[in-house]
C-alpha positions in Angstrom: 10.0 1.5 -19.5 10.1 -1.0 -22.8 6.8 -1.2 -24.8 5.4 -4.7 -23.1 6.0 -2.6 -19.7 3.8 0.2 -21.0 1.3 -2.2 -22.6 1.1 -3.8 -19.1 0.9 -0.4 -17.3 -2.0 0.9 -19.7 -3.9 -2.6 -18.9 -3.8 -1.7 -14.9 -4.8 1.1 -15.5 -8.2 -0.2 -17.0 -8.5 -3.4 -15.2 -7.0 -2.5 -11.6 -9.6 -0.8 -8.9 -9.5 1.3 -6.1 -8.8 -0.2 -3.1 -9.9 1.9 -0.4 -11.4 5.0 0.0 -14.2 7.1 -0.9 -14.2 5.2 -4.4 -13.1 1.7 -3.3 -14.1 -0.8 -6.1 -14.5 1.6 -8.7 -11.8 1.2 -11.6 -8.6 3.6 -11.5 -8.8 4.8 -15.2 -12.4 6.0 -14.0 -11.9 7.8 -11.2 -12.8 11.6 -11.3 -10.2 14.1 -11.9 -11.1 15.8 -8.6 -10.3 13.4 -6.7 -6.9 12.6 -8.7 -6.6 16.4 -8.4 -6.7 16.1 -4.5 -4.3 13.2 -4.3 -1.8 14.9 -5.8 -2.1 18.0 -3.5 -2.4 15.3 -0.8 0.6 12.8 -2.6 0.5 9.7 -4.1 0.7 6.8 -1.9 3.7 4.5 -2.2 3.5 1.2 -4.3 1.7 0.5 -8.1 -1.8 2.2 -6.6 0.1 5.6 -6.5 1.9 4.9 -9.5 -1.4 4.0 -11.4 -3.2 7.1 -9.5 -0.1 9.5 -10.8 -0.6 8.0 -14.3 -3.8 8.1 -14.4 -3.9 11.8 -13.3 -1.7 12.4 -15.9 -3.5 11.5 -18.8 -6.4 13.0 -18.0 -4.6 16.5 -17.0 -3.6 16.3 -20.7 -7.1 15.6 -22.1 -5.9 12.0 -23.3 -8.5 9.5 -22.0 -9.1 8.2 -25.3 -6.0 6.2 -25.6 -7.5 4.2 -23.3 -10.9 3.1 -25.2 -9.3 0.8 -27.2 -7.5 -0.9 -24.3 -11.1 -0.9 -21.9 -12.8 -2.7 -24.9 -10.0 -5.2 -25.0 -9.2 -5.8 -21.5 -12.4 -5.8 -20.0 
């Protein structure tokens, strides 16, 4: 993935939201890790949800919300 794709990825992950579900309509990046916690035990779905929901789940596993503050300020 090249930098703009990254840029672009990071940006859906703050601007993109749920679409279904127990937290339809709230944004992806804020999601809580429980329930990112259950979806991967359950799988991602298919398509750029899962792959947000995988990404998303990842950063916060690793304690790295932060890197996203810049990017909510900017974006939203």
């Amino acid at each position: 993935m090249d930098q703009d794709a990254q840029r672009k990825h990071l940006i859906d992950l703050v601007t993109t939201r749920m679409p279904y579900g127990k937290f339809k309509g709230r944004f992806i990046c804020d999601l809580p890790e429980y329930y990112l916690v259950w979806y991967r035990g359950k799988g991602f779905p298919d398509g750029k949800i899962g792959m947000l929901l995988a990404s998303i789940y990842e950063i916060k596993l690793n304690g790295l919300e932060k890197i996203l503050d810049p990017i909510k300020k900017m974006a939203r």
